[in-house]
N, C-alpha and C positions, 0 to 999 in steps of 0.2 A: 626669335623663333621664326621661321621659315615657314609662309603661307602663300599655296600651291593656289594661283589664279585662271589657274584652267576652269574649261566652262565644262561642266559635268553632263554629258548628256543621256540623257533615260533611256533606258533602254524600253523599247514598245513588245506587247502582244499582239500576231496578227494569227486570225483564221481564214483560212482560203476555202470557199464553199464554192465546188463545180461535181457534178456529176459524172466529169472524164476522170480520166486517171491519170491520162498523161499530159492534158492542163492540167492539172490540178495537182499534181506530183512535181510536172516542172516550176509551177511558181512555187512552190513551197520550197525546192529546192533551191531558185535563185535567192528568193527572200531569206533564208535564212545564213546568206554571202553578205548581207547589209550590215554594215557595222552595227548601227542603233537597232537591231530586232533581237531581242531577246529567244522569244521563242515564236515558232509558226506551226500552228493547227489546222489539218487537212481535215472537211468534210462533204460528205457524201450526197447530204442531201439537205434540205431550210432546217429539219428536223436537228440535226443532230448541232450543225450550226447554232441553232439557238441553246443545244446543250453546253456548248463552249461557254459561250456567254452568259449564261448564267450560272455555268462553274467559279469565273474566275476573272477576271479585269479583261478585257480585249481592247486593246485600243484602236486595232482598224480591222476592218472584216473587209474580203473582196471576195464580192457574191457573183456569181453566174445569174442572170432573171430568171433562166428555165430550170429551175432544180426542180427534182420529185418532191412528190408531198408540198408542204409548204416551199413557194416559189423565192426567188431572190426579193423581190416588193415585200412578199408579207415576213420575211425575217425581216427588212428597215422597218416596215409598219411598229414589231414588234417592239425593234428596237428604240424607236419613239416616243413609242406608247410607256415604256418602261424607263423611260431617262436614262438609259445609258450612255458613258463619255464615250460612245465607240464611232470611230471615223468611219465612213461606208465611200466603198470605190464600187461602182453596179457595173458590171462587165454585159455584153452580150454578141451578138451576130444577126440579131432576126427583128430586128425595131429599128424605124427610120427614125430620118435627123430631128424630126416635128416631136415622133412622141418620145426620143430620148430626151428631147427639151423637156417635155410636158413631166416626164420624172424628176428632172433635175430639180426642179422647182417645186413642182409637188413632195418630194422626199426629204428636200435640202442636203442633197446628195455632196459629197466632198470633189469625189472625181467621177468621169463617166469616161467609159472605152468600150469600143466595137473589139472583138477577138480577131480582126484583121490587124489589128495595133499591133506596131513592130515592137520586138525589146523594149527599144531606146524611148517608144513612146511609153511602155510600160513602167519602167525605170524613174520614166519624169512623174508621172501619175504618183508613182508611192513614194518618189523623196519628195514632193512636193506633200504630201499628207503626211507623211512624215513630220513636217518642218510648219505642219500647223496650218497647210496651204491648200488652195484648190486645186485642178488640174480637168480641164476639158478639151479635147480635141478641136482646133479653130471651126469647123463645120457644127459641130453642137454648139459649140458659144455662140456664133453666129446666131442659129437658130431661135438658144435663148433670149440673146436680145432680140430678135425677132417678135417675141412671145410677150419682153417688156416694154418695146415698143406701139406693139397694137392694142393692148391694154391699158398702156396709158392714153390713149386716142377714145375711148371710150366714156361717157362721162355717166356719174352715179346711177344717173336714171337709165342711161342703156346697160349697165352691167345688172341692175335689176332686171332690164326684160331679160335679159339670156340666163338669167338663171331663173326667171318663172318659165322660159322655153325648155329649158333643163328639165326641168322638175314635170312637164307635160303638159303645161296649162295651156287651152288655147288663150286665141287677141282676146275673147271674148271675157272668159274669167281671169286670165291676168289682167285686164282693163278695170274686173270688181278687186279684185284684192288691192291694187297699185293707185286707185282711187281716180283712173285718168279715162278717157274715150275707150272704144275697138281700135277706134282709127286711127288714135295717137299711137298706141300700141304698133300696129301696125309699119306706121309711119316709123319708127323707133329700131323695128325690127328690118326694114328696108335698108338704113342707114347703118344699122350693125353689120349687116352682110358686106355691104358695100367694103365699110372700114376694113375687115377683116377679111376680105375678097373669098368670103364663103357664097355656095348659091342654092342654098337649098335649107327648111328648118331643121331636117335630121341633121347637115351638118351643124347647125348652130348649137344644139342639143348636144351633139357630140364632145364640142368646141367646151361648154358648162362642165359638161363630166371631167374634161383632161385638165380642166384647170384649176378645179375644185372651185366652182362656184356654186354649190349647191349649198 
C-alpha cells in the first residue's frame, strides 16, 4: 500500500482589524492569495474583532493600534487575558521605534510593522507567522535589544527604585518601604538615569509604566 509522505500543511484563520477600507480590504485580499490561509476576516473596529475571535479558531489577527472603540492593544490585552492560540502582527503609523519596542515586549507581540512597510515587508511579516516565526523591522529589533540591553544593566535593587519611582513614591518613602536611607535611594536613582541616559524623574516614571514594572 502506497503512503503519501508529503508534509500536510494547516491551513490558518486570519482576521484583519483596520478601520480603513482600503487597508483593510487590500490585505484581506492579498492574504487570502496564500496558499496556507484558509479563510480571512475583515473588521471594522477591536469590537467586532474580538467577535471573530471568539466565534471561531483565529490563528493570527493583524490589528491596526488606532481602531475605534476598543483599540489594537486592548483586543491583545484581550486576547492574553483569555489564552488564546492566536498569533498578533500590531500594524501602525503613529508610535516611534522606542515605544513600538516597549509593545513588543509588553504584548509578546509576533510581528511589528509601521504602515509605511512595503508588500514585500508585509509578505515577510505573515509567512514568517505563518511558519511559527517572528518578524520585526531591523530598526524595532534594534530598539528591542536596546530595551534588553539597558535592563539587564540595572541590578535588583535599582529595578526596585524605578518601580517605587513609578508607582509616585518620593526618596523619602521609597527609603521606608525599601528598608535603606533618602540618600541611598537617591543615590540609586542618579545612577539609573545615568544607565538609561534618562534626565529627569517624570522620565524615569515614564520608563516603569512602558515596561511594566509596576
Amino acid at each position: 500500500m502506497f503512503k503519501c509522505s508529503c508534509m500536510v500543511v494547516k491551513s490558518k484563520n486570519v482576521v484583519v482589524a483596520d478601520d480603513h477600507a482600503l487597508i483593510r480590504e487590500g490585505m484581506v485580499s492579498l492574504l487570502g492569495k496564500f496558499d496556507n490561509v484558509a479563510s480571512v476576516f475583515g473588521a471594522v473596529d477591536g469590537k467586532q474583532a474580538i467577535d471573530f475571535l471568539l466565534d471561531q479558531t483565529i490563528d493570527i489577527a493583524i490589528l491596526d493600534i488606532f481602531l475605534p472603540g476598543l483599540s489594537g492593544v486592548d483586543v491583545v490585552r484581550e486576547i492574553r487575558k483569555r489564552q488564546l492560540p492566536t498569533s498578533i502582527i500590531l500594524m501602525t503609523g503613529e508610535v516611534s521605534e522606542e515605544d513600538a519596542a516597549s509593545l513588543v515586549e509588553e504584548l509578546s507581540l509576533d510581528a511589528f510593522l509601521f504602515k509605511t512597510a512595503n508588500m514585500h515587508q508585509f509578505e515577510q511579516a505573515v509567512r514568517a507567522v505563518l511558519d511559527g516565526e517572528s518578524f520585526f523591522p531591523p530598526d524595532i529589533a534594534n530598539a528591542v535589544a536596546r530595551h534588553d540591553n539597558v535592563a539587564a544593566q540595572l541590578s535588583t535593587r535599582e529595578i526596585q527604585v524605578v518601580r517605587m519611582i513609578g508607582e509616585g513614591h518620593t526618596s523619602e518613602s521609597a527609603a521606608n518601604v525599601l528598608g535603606i536611607s533618602p540618600h541611598t535611594v537617591r543615590k540609586h536613582r542618579e545612577n539609573i538615569k545615568r544607565k538609561l541616559g534618562l534626565g529627569t524623574v517624570a522620565e524615569l516614571s515614564s520608563y516603569a509604566h512602558r515596561n511594566q514594572l509596576l
